[in-house]
Every structure is written in C-alpha cells, then in structure tokens.
C-alpha positions in Angstrom: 133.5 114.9 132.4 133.4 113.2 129.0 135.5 110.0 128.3 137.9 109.9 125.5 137.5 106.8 123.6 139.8 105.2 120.8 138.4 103.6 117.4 140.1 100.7 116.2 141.4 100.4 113.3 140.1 96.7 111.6 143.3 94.7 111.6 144.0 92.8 108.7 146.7 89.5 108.0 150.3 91.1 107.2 149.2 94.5 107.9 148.5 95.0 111.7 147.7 98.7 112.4 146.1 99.9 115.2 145.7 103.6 116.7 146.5 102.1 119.7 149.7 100.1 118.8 153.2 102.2 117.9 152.8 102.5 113.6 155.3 100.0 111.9 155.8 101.0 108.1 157.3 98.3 106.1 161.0 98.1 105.5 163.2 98.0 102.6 166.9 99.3 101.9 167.1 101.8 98.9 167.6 99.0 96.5 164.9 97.3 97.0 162.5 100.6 97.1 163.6 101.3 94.2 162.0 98.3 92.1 158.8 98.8 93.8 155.6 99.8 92.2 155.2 103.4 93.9 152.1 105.6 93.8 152.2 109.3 95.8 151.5 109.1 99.4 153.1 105.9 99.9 155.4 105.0 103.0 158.2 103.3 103.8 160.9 103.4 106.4 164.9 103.2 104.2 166.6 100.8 106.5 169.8 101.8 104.0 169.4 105.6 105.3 167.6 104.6 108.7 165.0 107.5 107.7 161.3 107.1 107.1 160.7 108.1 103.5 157.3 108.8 101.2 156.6 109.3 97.4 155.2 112.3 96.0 154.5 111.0 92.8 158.0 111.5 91.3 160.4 111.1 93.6 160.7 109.4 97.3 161.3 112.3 99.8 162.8 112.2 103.2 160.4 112.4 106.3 163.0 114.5 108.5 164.2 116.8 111.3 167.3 118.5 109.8 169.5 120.8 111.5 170.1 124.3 110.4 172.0 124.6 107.3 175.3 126.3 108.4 178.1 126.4 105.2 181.5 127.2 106.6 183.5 128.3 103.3 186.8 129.2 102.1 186.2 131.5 98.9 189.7 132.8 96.7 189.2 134.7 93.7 191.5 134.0 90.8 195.3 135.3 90.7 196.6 137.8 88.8 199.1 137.3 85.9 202.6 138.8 86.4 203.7 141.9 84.4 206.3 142.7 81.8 209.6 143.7 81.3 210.8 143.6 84.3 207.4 143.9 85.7 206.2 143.2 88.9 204.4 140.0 90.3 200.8 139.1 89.8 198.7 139.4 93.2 196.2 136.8 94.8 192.8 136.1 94.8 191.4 137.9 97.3 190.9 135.0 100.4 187.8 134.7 102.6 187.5 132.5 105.1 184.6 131.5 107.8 186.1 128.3 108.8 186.6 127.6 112.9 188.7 131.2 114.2 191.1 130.7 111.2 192.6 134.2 109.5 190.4 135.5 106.1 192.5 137.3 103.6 195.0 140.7 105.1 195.5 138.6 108.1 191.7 139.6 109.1 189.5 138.3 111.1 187.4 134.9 110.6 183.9 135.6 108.9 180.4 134.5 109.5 179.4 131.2 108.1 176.4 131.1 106.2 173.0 129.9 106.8 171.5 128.5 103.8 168.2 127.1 103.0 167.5 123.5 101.3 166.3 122.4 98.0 167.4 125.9 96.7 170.3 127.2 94.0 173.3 129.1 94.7 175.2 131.1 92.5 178.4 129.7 92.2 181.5 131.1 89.6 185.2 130.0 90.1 187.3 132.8 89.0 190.3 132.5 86.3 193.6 133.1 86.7 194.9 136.1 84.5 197.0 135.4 81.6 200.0 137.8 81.7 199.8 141.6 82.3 195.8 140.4 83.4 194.2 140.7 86.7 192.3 137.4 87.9 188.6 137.2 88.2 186.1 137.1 91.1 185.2 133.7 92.5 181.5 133.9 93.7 179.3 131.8 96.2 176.1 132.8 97.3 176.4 136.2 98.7 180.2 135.8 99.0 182.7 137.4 96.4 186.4 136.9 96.4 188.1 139.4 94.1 190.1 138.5 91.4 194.0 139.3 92.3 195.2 142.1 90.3 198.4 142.1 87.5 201.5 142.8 87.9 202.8 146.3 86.8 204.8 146.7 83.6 207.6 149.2 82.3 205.0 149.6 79.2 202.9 151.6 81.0 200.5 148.8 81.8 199.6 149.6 85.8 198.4 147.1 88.3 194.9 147.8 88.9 193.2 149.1 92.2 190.1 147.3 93.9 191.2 143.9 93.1 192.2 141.2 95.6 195.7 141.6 96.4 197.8 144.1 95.2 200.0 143.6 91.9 203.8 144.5 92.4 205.2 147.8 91.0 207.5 147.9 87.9 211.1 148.0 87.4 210.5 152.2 87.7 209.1 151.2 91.4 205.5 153.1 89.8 202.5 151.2 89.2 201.5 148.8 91.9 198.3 148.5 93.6 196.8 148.1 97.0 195.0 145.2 98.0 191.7 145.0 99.0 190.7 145.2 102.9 189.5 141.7 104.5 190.6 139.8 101.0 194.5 140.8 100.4 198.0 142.6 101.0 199.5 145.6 98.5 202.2 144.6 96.0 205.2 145.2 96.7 207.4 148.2 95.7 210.0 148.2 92.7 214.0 150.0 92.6 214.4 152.1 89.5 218.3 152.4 90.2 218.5 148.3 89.5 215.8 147.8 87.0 214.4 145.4 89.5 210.5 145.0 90.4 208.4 144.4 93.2 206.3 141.0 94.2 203.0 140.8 94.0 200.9 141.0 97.4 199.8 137.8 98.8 196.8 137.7 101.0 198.3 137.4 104.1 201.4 139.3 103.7 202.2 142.1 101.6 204.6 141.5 98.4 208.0 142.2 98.8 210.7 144.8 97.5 213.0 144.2 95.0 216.5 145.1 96.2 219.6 146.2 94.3 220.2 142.8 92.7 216.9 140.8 93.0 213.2 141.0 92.0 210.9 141.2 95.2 209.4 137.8 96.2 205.7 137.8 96.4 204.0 137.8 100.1 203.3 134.2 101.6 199.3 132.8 101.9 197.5 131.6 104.9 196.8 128.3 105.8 193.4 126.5 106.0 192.5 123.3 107.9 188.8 123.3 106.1 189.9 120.4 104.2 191.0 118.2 107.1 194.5 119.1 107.1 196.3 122.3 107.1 197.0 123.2 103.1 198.6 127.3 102.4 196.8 128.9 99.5 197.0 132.7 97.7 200.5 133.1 97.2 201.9 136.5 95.7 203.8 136.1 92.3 207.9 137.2 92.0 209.0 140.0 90.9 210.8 140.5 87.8 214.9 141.4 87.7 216.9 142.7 85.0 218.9 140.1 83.2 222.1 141.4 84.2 225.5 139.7 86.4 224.7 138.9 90.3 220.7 139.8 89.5 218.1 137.2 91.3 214.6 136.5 89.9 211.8 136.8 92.8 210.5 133.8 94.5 207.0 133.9 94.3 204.8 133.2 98.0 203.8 130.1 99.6 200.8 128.7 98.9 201.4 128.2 95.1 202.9 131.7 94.0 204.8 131.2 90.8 208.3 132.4 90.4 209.4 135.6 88.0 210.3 134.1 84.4 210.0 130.4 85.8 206.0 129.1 86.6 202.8 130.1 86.8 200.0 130.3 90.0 199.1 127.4 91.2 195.6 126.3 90.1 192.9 126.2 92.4 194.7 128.4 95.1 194.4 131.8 93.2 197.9 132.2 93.7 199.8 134.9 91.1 202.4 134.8 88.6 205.5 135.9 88.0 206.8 138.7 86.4 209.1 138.9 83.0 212.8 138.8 83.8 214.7 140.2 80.7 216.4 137.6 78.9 215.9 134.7 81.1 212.1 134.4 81.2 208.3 135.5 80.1 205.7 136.8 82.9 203.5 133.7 83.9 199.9 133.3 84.4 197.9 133.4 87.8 196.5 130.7 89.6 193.1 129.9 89.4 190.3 130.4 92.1 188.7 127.8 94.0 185.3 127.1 96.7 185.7 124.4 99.4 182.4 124.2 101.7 181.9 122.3 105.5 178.7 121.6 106.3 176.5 118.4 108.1 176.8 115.1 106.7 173.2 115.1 107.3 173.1 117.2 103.5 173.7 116.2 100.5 174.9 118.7 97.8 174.2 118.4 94.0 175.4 121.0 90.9 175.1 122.5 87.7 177.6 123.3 85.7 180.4 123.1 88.1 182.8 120.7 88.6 183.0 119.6 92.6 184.3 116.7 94.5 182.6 116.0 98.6 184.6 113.8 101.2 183.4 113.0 104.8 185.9 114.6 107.4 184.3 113.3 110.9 180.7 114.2 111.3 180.9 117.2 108.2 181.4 117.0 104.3 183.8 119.2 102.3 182.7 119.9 98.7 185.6 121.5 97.0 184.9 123.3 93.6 187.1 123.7 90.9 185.6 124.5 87.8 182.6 126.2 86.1 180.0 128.7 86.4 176.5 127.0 87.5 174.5 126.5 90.5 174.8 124.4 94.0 171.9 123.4 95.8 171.5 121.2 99.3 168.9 118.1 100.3 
C-alpha cells in the first residue's frame, strides 16, 4: 500500500503557512479592511462580523454557511374610503398573516412563510388608501397580494365593490355593500332604509356592523399581530354614516385604526377604512394605508429600492417594516 505524503509549503517571516498547520488568515475589523489595498481573491477573516471574508474585485463577500431564508410576513392591502350621503364605511385591506399560529384576515388560518433566495429582488408595492367613495389598493410582496379594502356604498348609486379585501358597508337604502374576500377580510355591514342610517365597513376579522334605528353601524374590529415584538391590532372597518337628525349616532369605526363616520380617516399603515358621510355633521374620510412587516434571521441583511423600510433586532430575528413605495427588496 502506497504512503500518503504531505508537501510543505516554504514558510516565510510574518506569514507561516503550512498544509500541515490549521490556516490562519490575517485579521482586521471592517474599518480597517476597508482602507486596505484589495485585489480579487484576497482573504481576510472580519473580526467586526467574526466571518472569514474575500474580494471579488468589487466588493468583499462573505465566506458562509447561511441558514434557509424563511420570511414570516404580515401583508395588508390599503383600506377603502367611506361612502357618501349617508353611505356606508370604507372596508380593510385584506390581512395576511404567516407569523407563529397567529389568525390571517376572516379569522383564517395562519399561512406559510416564505422561502426566499439571497442576492435576489422582490417585488414589493404598498397599497394606498382610497380617497372617499374609493376602494384601497393591493399591497404586494413576492408572491403575496393583499387586496385593497373596498368603498363604502353611497345613496348616489355608487356601490361597494366585490373582490376586494373586506367588504364596504351598505348605504343608507341598506343596498350596495360587498362581501369580503375569503382568507383576507369580513363583509360590510348591512344599512336600515327606515332610518336613513348605513352599515360599517367589514374589518378583517370581524364583519361590519348594522346600523340600527338611530345609529350608523360601527365597522368590524382587526386582529392583532405580535410580528413586531409586541401585540399591535391592525385592519379596522370604517363607521357607518347616520342621518343628521335628533337622537342619531355616527358609527365608530373598528379597532386597529378604523376611522369614525364624518370624524377621521384609516389609520396609515394598518389599511384600516374610513368613515362614511353623516349628513350635516361630517364628509366621508379616506382609508388607511397598507403596510409590509417581515421576520426573518439576523444572520440577513435586507436592502431596497424604492421603498421606504425601517429593520429592528427582536431576539435572534429582524423585522423590516415597509411603509412606502413601489420598488424592490432583496436579502445578503
């Protein structure tokens, strides 16, 4: 049987390498790396990052072993803006969550986080709210889309619209609401023609609620998230609308940011709705706008285009939350 024999590597003052010694590369911290005179295939262990690095000619790379990328999300479309005259309450963004066993949007079950790959871009859109008597639009990451909520109905003739995130609540006629979407949000709620009262727009967990003989329906409550670190309630339905009259009640709008008939708009960044017109005593408000909050390894870091994003540490993850923009994501 042959003998396997070792070559020696010459060893030279200040750089003692041998194939038969563990392979010490020289240390700096990322400062000092950075003022060096680099070529490609250089080496260097980061004793900032405690990671062996190398340069490619452009750019120092890490040198490895990451974990699958798995992106837990909580995606909400854009709320929808209340309706007039009397109209009903603007519905949520539609609400998807894949976060721990928490409840996605209609009180469904948790989704599947995502498993992503590194170094390339996602799509990413926050949706708007709607102005008044205007459904919200879709809030979009990767393969995810959260539906813009939809408007609240109004006596013009204006309907809420169908296929939309949450419902939007009926008119003061109790005719023109919508049904949520399934896995995203609740239906509107229902009007009374005999009052000249209307409905609450659908929030995503709970459906909007109907207007009695003296008050506007309040809009359905959102769900509550812990993505963040701490339990926050997002995707509140808007009020309804009530006619101006003696003993007549505006409608609340839902937790988690719904705004109130006549009084104030969705609350940004939750895609909550707004509320709709009360006769005399105030205009239909805007939805909320949409938002994107991601949990994923500290061991990534994130970087955009076009978006505006803030990341904090929560234990051993980071939690990107996007507000703004239309533009790209990507992971290293």
């Amino acid at each position: 049987m042959s003998t396997l024999e070792t070559n020696a590597i010459g060893k030279y003052s200040g750089n003692n390498v041998s194939v038969d010694d563990a392979l010490n590369l020289k240390s700096y911290d990322t400062t000092a790396r950075d003022a060096l005179t680099s070529v490609a295939g250089d080496m260097i262990y980061n004793s900032t990052t405690s990671v062996p690095e190398y340069y490619d000619g452009t750019e120092w790379k890490v040198m490895k072993d990451y974990p699958a990328l798995v992106v837990s999300y909580l995606i909400i479309g854009g709320g929808g803006g209340g309706g007039n005259s009397h109209g009903g309450g603007g519905g949520a963004g539609g609400y998807r969550n894949s976060y721990a066993s928490e409840t996605s949007g209609r009180n469904s079950s948790t989704e599947t986080p995502l498993t992503l790959v590194r170094n390339t871009n996602y799509t990413t859109v926050i949706g708007g709210g709607g102005p008044i008597i205007t459904s919200g639009t879709d809030t979009i990451f990767a393969t995810v889309t959260s539906k813009g909520g939809s408007r609240g109905a109004s006596t013009s003739g204006t309907d809420a619209e169908s296929n939309k995130g949450s419902g939007g609540g009926a008119d003061r006629d109790d005719t023109g609401g919508s049904a949520g979407t399934a896995g995203q949000g609740s239906d509107g709620g229902s009007g009374r023609a005999a009052n000249l009262n209307a409905g609450g727009g659908g929030g995503a967990g709970s459906a909007g609620g109907s207007a009695t003989a003296s008050t506007g329906g309040n809009g359905g409550n959102g769900l509550s998230s812990s993505i963040t670190g701490s339990a926050v309630t997002r995707a509140g339905g808007g009020g309804g609308g009530a006619w101006n009259d003696a003993g007549s009640t505006q409608g609340n709008g839902g937790s988690g940011g719904g705004g109130r008939s006549g009084t104030g708009p969705g609350a940004v960044n939750t895609g909550s709705g707004g509320g709709g017109n009360t006769n005399g005593n105030g205009a239909a408000t805007a939805g909320g706008s949409g938002v994107v909050i991601l949990r994923y390894s500290n061991d990534f870091t994130i970087s955009q285009s076009g978006l505006t994003l803030t990341t904090a540490t929560v234990g051993d993850d980071k939690v990107t939350t996007i507000t703004a923009g239309t533009g790209t994501v990507s992971f290293s």
